[in-house]
C-alpha positions as CSV (number, residue, x, y, z in Angstrom):
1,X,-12.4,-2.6,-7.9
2,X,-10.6,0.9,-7.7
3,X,-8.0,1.2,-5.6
4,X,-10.1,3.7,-3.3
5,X,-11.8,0.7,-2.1
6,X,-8.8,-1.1,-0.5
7,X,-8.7,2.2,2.5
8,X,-8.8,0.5,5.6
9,X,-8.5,-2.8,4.4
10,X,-6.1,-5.8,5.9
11,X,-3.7,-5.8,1.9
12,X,-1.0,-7.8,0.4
13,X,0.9,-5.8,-1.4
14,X,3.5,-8.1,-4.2
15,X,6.3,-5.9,-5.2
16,X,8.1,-5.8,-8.6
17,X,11.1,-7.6,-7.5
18,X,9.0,-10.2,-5.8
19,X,8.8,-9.2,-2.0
20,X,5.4,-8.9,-0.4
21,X,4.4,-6.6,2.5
22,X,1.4,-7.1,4.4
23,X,-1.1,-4.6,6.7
24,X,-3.8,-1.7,6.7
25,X,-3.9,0.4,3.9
26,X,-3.9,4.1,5.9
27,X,-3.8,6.7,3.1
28,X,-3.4,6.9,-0.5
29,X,-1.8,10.4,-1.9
30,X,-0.9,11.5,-5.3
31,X,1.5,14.3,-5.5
32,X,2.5,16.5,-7.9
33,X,5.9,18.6,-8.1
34,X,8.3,20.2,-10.4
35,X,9.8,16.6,-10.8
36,X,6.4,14.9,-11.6
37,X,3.8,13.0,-10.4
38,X,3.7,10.0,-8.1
39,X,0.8,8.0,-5.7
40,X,2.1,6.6,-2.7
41,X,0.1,4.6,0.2
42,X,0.7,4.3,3.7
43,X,0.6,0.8,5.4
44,X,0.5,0.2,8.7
45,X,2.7,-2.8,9.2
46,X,1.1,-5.7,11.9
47,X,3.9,-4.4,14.9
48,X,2.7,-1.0,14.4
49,X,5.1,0.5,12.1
50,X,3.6,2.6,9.4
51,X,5.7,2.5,5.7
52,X,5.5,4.6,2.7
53,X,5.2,2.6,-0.9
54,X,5.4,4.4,-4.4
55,X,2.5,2.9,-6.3
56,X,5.5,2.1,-8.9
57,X,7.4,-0.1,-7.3
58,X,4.1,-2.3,-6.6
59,X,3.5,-5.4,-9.3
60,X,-0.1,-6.6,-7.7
61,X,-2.4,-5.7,-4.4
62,X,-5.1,-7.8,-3.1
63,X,-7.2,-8.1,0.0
64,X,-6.0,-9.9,2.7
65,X,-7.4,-11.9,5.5
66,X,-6.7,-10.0,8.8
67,X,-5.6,-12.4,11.2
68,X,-4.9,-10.9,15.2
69,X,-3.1,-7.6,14.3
């Protein structure tokens, strides 16, 4: 599965120090500067609030079950 097909889908995201965050995956965007390159993703949290992960800092992500968001 490529990571294109999680868009719009209820993930659980597993950090690398162990945390997990849950919600819809909004937006994937890979950027590229004069310091390098980087992917993040844009979740939209269940109470609304939207948060910005560097693909780096993630260990695993999975489909979720969405359950009254």
């Amino acid at each position: 599965m490529k990571i294109e097909d999680f868009i719009n889908k209820y993930v659980i995201l597993e950090f690398k120090d162990g945390t997990i965050l849950e919600g819809i995956l909004i937006e994937i965007k890979e950027n590229e500067d004069e310091w390098g390159y980087c992917v993040t993703f844009t979740i939209r949290e269940k109470d609304d609030t939207y948060r910005l992960v560097y693909a780096s800092e993630i260990a695993t992500i999975s489909e979720g079950i969405l359950v009254d968001m």
